[in-house]
C-alpha positions as a Markdown table, in Angstrom:
| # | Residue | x | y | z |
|---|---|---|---|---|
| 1 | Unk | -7.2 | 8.5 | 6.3 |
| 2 | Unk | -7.0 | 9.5 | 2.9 |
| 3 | Unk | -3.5 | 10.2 | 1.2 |
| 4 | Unk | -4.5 | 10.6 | -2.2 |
| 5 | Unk | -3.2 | 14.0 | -3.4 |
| 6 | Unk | -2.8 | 14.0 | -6.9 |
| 7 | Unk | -6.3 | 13.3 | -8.5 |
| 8 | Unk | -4.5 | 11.8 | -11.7 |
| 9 | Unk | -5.7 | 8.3 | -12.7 |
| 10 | Unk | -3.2 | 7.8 | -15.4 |
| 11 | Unk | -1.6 | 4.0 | -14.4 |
| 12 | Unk | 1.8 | 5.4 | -14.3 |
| 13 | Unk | 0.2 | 7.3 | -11.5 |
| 14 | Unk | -1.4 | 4.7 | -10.0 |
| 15 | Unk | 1.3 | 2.5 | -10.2 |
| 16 | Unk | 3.9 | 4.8 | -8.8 |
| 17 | Unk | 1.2 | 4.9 | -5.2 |
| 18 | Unk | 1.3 | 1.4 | -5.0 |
| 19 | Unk | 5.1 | 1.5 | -5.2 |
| 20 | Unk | 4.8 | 4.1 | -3.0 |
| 21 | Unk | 3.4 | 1.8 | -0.7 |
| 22 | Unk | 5.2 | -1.0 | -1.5 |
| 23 | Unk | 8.3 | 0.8 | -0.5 |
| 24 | Unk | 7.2 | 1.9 | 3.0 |
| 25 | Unk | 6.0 | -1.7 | 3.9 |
| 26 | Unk | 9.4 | -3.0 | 3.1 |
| 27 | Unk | 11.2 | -0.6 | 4.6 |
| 28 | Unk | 9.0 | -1.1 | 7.7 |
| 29 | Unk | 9.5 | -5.2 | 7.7 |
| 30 | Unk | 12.6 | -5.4 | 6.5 |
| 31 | Unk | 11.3 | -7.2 | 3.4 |
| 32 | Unk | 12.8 | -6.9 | -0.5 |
| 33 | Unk | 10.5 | -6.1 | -2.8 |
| 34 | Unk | 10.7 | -9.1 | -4.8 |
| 35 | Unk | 9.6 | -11.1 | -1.7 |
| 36 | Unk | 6.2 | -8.6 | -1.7 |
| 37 | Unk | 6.1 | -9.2 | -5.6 |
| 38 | Unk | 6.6 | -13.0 | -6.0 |
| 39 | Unk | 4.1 | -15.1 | -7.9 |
| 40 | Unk | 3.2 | -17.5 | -5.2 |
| 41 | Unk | 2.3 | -16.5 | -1.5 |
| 42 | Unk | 5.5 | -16.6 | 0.0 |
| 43 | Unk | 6.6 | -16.5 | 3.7 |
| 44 | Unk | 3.8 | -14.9 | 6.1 |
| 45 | Unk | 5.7 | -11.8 | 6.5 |
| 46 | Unk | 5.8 | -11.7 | 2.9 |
| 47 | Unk | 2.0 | -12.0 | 2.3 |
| 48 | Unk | 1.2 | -10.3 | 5.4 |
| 49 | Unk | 3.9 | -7.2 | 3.9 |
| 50 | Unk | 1.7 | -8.0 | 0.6 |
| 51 | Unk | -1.4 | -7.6 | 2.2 |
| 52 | Unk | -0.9 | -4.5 | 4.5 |
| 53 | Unk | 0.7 | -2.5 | 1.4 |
| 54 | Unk | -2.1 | -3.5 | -1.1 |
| 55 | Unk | -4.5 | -2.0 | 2.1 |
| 56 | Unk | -2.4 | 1.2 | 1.7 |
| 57 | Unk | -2.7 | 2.0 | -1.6 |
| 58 | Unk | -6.9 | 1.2 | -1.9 |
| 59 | Unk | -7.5 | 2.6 | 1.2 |
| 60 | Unk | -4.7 | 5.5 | 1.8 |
| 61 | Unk | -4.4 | 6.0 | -1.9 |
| 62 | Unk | -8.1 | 5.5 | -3.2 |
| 63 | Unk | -7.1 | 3.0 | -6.0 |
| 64 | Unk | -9.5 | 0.7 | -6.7 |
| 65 | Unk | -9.3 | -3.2 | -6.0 |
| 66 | Unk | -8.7 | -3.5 | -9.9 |
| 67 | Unk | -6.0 | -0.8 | -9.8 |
| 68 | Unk | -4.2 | -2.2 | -6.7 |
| 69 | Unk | -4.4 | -6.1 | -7.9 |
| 70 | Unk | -3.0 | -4.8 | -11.0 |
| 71 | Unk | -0.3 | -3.1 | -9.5 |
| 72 | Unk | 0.2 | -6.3 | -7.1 |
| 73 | Unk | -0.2 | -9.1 | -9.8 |
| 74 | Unk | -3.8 | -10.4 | -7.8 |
| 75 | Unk | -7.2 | -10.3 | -8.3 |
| 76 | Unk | -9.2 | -7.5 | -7.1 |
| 77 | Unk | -10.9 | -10.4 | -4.8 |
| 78 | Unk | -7.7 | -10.7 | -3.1 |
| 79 | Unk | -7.3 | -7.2 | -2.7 |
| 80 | Unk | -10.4 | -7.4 | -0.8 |
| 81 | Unk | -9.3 | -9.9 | 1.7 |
| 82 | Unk | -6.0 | -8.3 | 2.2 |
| 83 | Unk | -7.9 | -5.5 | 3.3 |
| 84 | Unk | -10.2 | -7.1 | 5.1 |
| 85 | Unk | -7.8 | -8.9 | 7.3 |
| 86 | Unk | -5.7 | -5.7 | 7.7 |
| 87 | Unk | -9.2 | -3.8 | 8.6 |
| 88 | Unk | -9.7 | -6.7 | 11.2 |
| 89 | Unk | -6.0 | -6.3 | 12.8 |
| 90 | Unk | -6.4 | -2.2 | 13.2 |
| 91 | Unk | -8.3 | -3.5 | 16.7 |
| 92 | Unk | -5.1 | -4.0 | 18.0 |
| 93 | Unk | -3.8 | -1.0 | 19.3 |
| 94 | Unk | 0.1 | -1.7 | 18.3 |
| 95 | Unk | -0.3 | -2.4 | 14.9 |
| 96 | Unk | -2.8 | 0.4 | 14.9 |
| 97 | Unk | -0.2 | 3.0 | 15.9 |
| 98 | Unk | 1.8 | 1.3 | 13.1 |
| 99 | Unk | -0.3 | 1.7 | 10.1 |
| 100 | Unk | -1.0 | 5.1 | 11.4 |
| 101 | Unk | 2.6 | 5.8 | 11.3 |
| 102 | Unk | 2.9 | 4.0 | 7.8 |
| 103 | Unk | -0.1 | 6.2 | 6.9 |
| 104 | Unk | 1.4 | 9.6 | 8.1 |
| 105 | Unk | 4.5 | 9.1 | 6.4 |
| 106 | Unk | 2.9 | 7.8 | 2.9 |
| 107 | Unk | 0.9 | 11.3 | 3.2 |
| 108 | Unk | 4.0 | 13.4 | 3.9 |
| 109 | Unk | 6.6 | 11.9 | 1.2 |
| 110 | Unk | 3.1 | 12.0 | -1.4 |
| 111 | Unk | 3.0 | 15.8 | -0.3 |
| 112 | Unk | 6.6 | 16.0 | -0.9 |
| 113 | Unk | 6.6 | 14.8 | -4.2 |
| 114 | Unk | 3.5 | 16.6 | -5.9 |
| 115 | Unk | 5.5 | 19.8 | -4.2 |
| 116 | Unk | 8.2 | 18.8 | -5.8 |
| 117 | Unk | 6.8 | 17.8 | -9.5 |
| 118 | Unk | 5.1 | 21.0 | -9.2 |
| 119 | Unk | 7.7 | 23.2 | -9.2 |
């Protein structure tokens, strides 16, 4: 599913998605933000928290690898494998009702805000 609403590619908008979807993941795991943002891998919920928000913001915001390593302080390869892995897990139908969910309510609050800018 795609959330992107805005079509702006300006980084500040870019970097506010990924934010975006930084925020949901740690709200979902419990996690701080500076455990998601650390240098080194961290903890596995912390790189697994890494991985499944970098996944939201290329493949529910449409950023590019680039944009979202950027945004996440990795290389665009490791973007790829964090999607990858994240792809691999959606077989499972748990965590695939839970990405769903994350993905629903990244599309709503994105909806909310662009409503919200725009008035």
């Amino acid at each position: 599913m795609n959330i992107a609403i805005a079509n702006r590619s300006d980084p500040l908008s870019r970097s506010a998605k990924a934010r975006l979807a930084e925020a949901a993941v740690c709200a979902a795991l419990r996690l701080s933000p500076a455990a998601l943002r650390q240098k080194r891998r961290g903890v596995g919920r912390a790189a697994f928290g890494r991985q499944v928000a970098m996944y939201l913001a290329h493949v529910g915001f449409g950023l590019s690898l680039t944009q979202v390593g950027l945004a996440f302080g990795r290389d665009r390869t490791t973007v790829r494998h964090a999607c990858a892995l994240v792809e691999d897990r959606r077989d499972q139908p748990g965590f695939e009702l839970a990405l769903a969910a994350l993905e629903a309510g990244l599309a709503l609050r994105l909806r909310t805000l662009v409503a919200e800018l725009g008035r």
